[in-house]
MIBAKE-321537 format. One record per atom (N, C-alpha, C): residue in one letter; x, y, z. Coordinates in steps of 0.1 Angstrom, whole numbers, plus 5000, padded with zeros to 4 digits. Example, Ala and Ser with C-alpha at 12.3 -4.5 7.8 and 13.67 -1.06 7.14 Angstrom:
BEGIN
A513249435078/A512349555078/A513249675078/S512849785071/S513749895071/S512950005079/
This chain:
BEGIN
X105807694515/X106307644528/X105207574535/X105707464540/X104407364548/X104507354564/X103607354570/X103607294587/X104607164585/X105707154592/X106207074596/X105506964607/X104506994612/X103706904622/X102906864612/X101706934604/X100806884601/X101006844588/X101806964578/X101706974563/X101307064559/X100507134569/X099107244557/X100207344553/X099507394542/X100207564534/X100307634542/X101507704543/X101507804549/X101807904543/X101308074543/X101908174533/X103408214545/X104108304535/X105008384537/X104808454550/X105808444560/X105408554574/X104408524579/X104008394582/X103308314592/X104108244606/X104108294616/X104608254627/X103908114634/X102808134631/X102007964641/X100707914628/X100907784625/X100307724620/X098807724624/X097907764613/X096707824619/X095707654621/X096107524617/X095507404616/X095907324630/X097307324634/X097707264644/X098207364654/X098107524655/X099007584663/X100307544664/X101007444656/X102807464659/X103407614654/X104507684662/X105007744657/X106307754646/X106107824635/X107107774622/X108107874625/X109207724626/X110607754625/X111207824612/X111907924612/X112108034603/X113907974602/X114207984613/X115907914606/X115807774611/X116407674604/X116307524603/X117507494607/X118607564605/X120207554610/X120207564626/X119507644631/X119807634642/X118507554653/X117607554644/X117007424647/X117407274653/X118207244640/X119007174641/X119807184653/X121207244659/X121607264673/X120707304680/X119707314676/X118507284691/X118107174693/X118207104679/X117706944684/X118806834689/X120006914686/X120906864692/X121306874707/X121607004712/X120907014726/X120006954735/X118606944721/X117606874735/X118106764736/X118806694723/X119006554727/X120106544740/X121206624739/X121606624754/X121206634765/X120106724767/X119406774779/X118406684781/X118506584775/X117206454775/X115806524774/X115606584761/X114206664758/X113906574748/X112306534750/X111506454743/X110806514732/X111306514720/X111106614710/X109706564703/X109306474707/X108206384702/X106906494708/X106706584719/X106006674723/X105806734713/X107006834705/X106406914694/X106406864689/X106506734681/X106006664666/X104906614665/X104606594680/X103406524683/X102206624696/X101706694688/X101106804699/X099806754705/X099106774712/X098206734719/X097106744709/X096406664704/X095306634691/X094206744697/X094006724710/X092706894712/X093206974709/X094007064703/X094707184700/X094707204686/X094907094685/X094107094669/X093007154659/X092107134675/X090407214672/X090407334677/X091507404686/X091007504692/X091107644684/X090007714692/X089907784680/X091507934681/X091308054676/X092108134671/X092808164690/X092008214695/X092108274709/X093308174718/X092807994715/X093707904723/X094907914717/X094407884700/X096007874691/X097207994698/X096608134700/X097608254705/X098108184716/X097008174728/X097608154738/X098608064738/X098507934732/X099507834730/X101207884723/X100407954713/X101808054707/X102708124714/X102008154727/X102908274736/X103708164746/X102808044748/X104007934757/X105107884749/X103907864739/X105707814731/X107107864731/X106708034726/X107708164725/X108108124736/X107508114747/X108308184761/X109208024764/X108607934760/X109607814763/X110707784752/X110507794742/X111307864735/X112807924736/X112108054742/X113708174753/X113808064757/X113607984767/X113707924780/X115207854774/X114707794764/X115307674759/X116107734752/X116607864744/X117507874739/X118407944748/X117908014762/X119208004774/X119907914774/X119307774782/X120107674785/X120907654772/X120107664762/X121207624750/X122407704750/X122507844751/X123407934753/X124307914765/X123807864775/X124707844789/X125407694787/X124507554780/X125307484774/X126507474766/X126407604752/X127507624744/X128407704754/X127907834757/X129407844766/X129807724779/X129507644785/X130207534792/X130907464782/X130407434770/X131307294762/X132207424758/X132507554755/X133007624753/X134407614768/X133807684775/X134407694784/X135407504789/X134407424786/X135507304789/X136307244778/X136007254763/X137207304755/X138807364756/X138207454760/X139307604758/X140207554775/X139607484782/X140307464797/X141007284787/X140507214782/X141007064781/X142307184771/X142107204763/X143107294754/X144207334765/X143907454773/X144907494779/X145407354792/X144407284797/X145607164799/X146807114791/X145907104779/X147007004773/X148107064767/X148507204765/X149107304759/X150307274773/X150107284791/X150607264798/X150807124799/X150807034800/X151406934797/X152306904786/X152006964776/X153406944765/X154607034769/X154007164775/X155107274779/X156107154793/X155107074803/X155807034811/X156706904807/X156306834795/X157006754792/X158306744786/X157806894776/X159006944771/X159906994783/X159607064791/X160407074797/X161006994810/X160406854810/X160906734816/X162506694806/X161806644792/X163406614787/X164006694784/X164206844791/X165106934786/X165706954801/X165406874814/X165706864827/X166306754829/X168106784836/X169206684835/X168506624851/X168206674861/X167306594872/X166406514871/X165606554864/X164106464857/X165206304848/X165806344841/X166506244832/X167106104840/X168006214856/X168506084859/X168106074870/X166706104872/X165506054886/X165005924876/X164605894860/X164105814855/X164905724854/X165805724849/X167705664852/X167405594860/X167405644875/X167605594883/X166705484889/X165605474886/X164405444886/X164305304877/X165205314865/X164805234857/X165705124857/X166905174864/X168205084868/X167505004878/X167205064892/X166904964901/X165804884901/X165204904886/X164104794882/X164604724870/X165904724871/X166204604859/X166104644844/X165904784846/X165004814827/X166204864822/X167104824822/X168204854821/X168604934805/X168004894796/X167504954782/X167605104782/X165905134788/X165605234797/X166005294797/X167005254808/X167905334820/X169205394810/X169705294800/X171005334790/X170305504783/X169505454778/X168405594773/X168505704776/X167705694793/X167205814799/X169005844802/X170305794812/X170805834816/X172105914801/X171605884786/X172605884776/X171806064777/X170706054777/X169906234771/X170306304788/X170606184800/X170906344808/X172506374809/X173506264801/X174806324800/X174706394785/X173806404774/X173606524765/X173106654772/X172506694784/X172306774794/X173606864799/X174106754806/X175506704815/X176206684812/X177206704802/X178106614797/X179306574806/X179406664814/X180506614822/X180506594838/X179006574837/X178706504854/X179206354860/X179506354868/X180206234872/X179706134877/X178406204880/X177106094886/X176306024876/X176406144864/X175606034854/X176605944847/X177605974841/X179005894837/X178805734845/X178805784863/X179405684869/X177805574867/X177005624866/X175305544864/X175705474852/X175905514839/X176005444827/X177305394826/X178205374833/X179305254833/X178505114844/X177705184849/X176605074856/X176104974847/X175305024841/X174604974835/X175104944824/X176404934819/X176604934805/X177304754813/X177404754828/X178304634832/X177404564835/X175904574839/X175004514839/X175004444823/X174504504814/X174204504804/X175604394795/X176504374803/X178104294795/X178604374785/X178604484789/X179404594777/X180804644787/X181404564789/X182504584797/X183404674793/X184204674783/X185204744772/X184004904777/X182804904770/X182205064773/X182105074789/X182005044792/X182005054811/X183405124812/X184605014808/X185605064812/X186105244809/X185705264793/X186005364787/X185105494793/X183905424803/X183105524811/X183405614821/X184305454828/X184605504844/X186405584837/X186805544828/X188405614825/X187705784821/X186605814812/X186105964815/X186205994828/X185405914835/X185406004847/X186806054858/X187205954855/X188805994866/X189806104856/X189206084843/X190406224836/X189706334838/X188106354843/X187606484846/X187906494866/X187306384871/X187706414886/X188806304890/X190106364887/X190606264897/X191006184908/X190006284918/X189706224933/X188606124930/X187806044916/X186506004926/X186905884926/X186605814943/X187205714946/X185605594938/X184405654940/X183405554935/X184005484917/X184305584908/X184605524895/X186205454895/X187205454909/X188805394909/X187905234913/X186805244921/X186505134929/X186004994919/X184905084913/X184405014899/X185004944888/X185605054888/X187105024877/X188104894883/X188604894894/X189104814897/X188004664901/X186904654905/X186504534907/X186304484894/X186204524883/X186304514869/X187404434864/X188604514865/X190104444864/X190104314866/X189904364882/X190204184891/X189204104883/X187704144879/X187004014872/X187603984866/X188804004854/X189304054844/X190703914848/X191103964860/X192403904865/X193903964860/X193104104858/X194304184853/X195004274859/X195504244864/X196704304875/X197704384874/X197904384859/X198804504853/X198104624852/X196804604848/X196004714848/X195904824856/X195604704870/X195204784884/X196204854886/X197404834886/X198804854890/X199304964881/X199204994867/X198605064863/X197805204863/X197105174868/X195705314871/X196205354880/X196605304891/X196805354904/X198705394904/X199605344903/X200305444893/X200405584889/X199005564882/X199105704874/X198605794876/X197605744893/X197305814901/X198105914908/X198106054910/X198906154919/X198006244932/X196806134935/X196206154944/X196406094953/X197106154966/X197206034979/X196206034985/X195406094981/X193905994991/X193705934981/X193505924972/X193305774963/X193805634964/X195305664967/X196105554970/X196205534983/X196005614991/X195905565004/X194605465009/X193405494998/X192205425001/X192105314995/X193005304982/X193405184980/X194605094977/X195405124990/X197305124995/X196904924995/X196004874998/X195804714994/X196004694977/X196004764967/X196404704956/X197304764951/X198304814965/X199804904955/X200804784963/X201404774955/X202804674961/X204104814963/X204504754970/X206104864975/X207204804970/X207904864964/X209204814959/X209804714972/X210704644967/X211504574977/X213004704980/X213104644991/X214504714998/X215804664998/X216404705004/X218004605008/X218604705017/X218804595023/X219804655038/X221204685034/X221804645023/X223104725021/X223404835010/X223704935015/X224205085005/X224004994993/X223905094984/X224405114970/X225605184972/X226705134963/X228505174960/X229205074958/X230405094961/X231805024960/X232205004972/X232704844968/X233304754979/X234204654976/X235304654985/X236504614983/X236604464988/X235504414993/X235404274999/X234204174992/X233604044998/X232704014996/X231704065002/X229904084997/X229204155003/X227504065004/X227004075014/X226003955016/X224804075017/X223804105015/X222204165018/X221504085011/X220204155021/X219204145020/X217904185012/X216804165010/X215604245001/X214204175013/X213704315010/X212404335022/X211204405013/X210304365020/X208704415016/X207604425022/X206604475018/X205504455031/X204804275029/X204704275043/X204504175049/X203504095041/X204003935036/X203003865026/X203203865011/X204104005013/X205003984997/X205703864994/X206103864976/X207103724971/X208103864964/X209203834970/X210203904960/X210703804951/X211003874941/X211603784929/X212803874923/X214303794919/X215103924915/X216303894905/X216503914900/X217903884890/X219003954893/X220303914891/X221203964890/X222203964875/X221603894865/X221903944854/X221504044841/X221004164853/X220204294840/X219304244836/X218304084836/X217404104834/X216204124838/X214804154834/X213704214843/X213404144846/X213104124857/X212204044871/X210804034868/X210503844870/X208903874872/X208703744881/X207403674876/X207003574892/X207803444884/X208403434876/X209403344871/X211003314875/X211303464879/X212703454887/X213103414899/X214203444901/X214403354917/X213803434928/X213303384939/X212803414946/X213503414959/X213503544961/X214203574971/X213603524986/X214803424995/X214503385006/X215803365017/X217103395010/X218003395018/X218903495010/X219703535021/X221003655021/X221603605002/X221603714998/X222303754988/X223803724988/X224403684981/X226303674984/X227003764971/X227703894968/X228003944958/X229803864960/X230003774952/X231303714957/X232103754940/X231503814930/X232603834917/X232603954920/X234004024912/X234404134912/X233904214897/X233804334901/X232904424891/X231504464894/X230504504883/X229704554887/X228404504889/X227604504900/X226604384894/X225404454901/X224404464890/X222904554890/X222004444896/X221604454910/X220504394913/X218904434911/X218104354906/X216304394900/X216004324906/X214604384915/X213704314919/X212504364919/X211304314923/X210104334922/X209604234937/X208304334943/X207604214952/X205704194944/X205304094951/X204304024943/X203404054958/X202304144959/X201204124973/X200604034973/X199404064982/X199103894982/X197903904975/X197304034968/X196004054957/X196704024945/X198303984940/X198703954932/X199504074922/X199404174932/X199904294924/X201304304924/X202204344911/X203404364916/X204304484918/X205204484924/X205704624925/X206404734912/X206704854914/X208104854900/X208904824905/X209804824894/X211404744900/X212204824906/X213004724913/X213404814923/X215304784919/X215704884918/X217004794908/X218504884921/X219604834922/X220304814935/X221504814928/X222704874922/X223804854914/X224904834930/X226104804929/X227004734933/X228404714930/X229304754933/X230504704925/X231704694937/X232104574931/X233404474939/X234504504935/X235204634942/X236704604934/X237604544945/X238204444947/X239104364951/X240204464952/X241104484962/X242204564965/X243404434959/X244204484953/X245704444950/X246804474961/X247104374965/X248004334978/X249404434976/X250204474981/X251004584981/X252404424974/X253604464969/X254804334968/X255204334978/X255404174979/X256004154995/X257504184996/X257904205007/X259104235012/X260104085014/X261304065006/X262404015008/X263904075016/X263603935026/X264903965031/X265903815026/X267603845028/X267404005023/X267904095014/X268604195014/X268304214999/X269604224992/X269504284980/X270604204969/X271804264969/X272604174969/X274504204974/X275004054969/X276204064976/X277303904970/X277103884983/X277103724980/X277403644990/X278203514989/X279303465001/X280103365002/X279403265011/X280203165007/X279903045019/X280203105033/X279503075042/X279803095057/X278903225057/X278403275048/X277503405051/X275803345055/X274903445057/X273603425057/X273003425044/X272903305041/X272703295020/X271103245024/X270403245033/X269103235027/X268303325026/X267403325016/X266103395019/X264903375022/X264103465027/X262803465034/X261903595025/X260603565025/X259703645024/X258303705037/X258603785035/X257203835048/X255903855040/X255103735042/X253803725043/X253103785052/X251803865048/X251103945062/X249703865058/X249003875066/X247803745071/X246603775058/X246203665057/X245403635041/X245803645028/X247003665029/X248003645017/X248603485015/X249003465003/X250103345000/X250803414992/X252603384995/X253203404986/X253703294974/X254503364963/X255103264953/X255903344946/X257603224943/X258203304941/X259103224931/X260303204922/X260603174911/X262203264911/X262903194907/X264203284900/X264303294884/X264603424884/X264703454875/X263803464861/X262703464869/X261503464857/X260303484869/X259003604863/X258303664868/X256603554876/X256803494887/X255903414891/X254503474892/X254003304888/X252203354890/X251903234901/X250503274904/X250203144913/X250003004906/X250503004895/X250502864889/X251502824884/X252502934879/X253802874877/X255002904887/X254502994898/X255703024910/X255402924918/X256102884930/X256502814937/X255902834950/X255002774961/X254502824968/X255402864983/X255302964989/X256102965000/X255602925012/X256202845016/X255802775027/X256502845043/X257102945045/X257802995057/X258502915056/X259102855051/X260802795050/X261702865045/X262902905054/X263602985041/X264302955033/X264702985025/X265202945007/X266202955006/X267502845001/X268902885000/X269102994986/X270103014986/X270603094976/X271202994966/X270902994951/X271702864948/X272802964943/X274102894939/X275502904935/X275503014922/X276003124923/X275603224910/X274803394910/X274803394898/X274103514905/X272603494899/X271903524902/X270503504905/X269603614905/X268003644900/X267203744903/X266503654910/X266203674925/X264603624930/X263503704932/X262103644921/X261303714924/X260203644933/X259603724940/X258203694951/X256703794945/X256003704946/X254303814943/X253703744958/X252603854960/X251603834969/X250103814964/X249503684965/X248103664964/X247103664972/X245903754974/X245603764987/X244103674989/X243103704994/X241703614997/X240603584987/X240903714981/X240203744969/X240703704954/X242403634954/X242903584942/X243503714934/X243903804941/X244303894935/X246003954937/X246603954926/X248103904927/X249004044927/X250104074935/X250704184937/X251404164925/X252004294923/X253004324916/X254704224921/X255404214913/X256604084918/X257804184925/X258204204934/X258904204942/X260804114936/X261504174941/X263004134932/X263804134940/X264704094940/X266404094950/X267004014940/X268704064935/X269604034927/X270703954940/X271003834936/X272003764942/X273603704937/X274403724943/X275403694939/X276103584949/X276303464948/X276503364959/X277703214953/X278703264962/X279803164953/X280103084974/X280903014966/X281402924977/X283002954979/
């Protein structure tokens, strides 16, 4: 073994170099993390490599004494080295247990449906709309059936022009709440971009929430009305159809369905044929929405005139007797009448309140009554017998 300062021999179990007084390091290992140390502590290790050249000469008595500073600087130095390892110790084991808390808090950030759609929210009203689809998809895997997060990611899915998914966003939410008027609202300004009005009409429909539809009673149309009964009527019959104010009614009267193509209702109705007749209508608001139909049946039966009465009535008759006859018409009737064959209003004869001779013979005279409506009595008879 040699003086690491100088070189000289050294035997076995020699503590201080008897040529230079350095003291000989016995472990090299930890030498080493001494010289690693000093170099942190800013120790100029050039001192013991390079010892003071008069020390060199001194004789046995200086070499001890020098031996005993060393030792004691030495301790000195391998405290602070000991108080050093435990600090890098101690700020290890503290960076460790930071960071052990930070994973635990992060983990338990994305396992937090608040945290999810505070970043959501955050990332929407900065446009990061990506982001925002992200964070708000892991806090409805949280949530699956929150309405707040639902209604955020039909947001952004309409930001984003994913309309068709928006729509299918905001329709989750009203089959879990069907009070929320935020996802009817959305949903509808959607439609109208859309210009689909069957839609709207539609949704709200199949709504069975009156605060729903009361808050949005501007896109329900009301059926149209009519001022005259539904039933049977024996005359002609004129009504009307009504709506809220700004409506277009539109309506058929031959069974088929009403739309903004049909006639448009603006004056009195006239039911002037007889039978049955189904009126359909629909009104149009003025957001374009239309009503359901509103359908009105009807039926005209025309009364049949009772047979009129002839005077007068059937016997023989001679010259010099009362040989004519008369019919009694009662008001909105015409009569017509024919011998001996059953009159109609095109082949009977019209009666004019003149009365009618009897001709020479015997004779059947028949009379019918037709009344306002064209509807023809049963024929009326008297048998004559009239000679001169």
């Amino acid at each position: 073994m040699e003086c690491k300062n100088c070189g000289f021999p050294l035997d076995d179990g020699v503590l201080v170099c008897p040529r230079c007084g350095t003291e000989v390091q016995l472990v090299s290992d930890y030498q080493v993390f001494g010289d690693f140390l000093d170099q942190h502590l800013g120790k100029n290790d050039k001192k013991r490599k390079n010892p003071d050249p008069v020390t060199q000469h001194n004789g046995p008595e200086e070499i001890y004494r020098v031996s005993r500073m060393r030792r004691a600087e030495q301790k000195k130095q391998k405290k602070r080295r000991i108080r050093l390892a435990i600090l890098i110790t101690f700020v290890v084991a503290a960076a460790t247990i930071y960071g052990v808390l930070q994973l635990n808090i992060r983990y338990q950030n994305e396992s937090s449906y608040d945290y999810q759609m505070k970043r959501a929210e955050t990332a929407y009203a900065d446009q990061k709309y990506d982001q925002a689809y992200e964070r708000v998809q892991k806090a409805i895997g949280l949530e699956a059936e929150d309405a707040d997060a639902w209604l955020l990611k039909a947001r952004i899915l309409i930001e984003q022009r994913e309309t068709d998914k928006a729509i299918s966003a905001l329709q989750k939410i009203i089959g879990l709440y069907p009070n929320n008027a935020s996802a009817y609202e959305l949903l509808i300004q959607i439609y109208e971009g859309k210009k689909d009005t069957d839609a709207i009409k539609s949704l709200l429909s199949d709504s069975s929430d009156k605060g729903i539809r009361a808050q949005f009673a501007d896109y329900i149309s009301d059926m149209p009305k009519s001022d005259l009964k539904e039933g049977e009527y024996d005359d002609y019959q004129t009504f009307s159809l009504s709506s809220e104010e700004g409506s277009v009614i539109y309506y058929t009267l031959d069974g088929s369905i009403p739309d903004e193509k049909s006639q448009v209702f603006d004056k009195k109705i006239r039911l002037d044929n007889e039978g049955v007749t189904v009126v359909q209508a629909i009104a149009v608001n003025q957001k374009g929405i239309s009503s359901d139909i509103a359908q009105f049946t009807y039926t005209i039966a025309f009364p049949v005139p009772d047979p009129p009465k002839i005077s007068p009535s059937s016997g023989e008759f001679i010259q010099g007797m009362d040989a004519e006859i008369q019919i009694i018409v009662p008001d909105g009737c015409k009569a017509y009448y024919s011998f001996d064959q059953m009159p109609t209003s095109e082949t009977g004869t019209r009666y004019t309140g003149e009365p009618i001779p009897m001709p020479e013979g015997e004779h059947t005279f028949y009379a019918i009554l037709v009344n306002s409506q064209g509807k023809s009595s049963y024929a009326a008879s008297e048998t004559y017998s009239y000679s001169r």
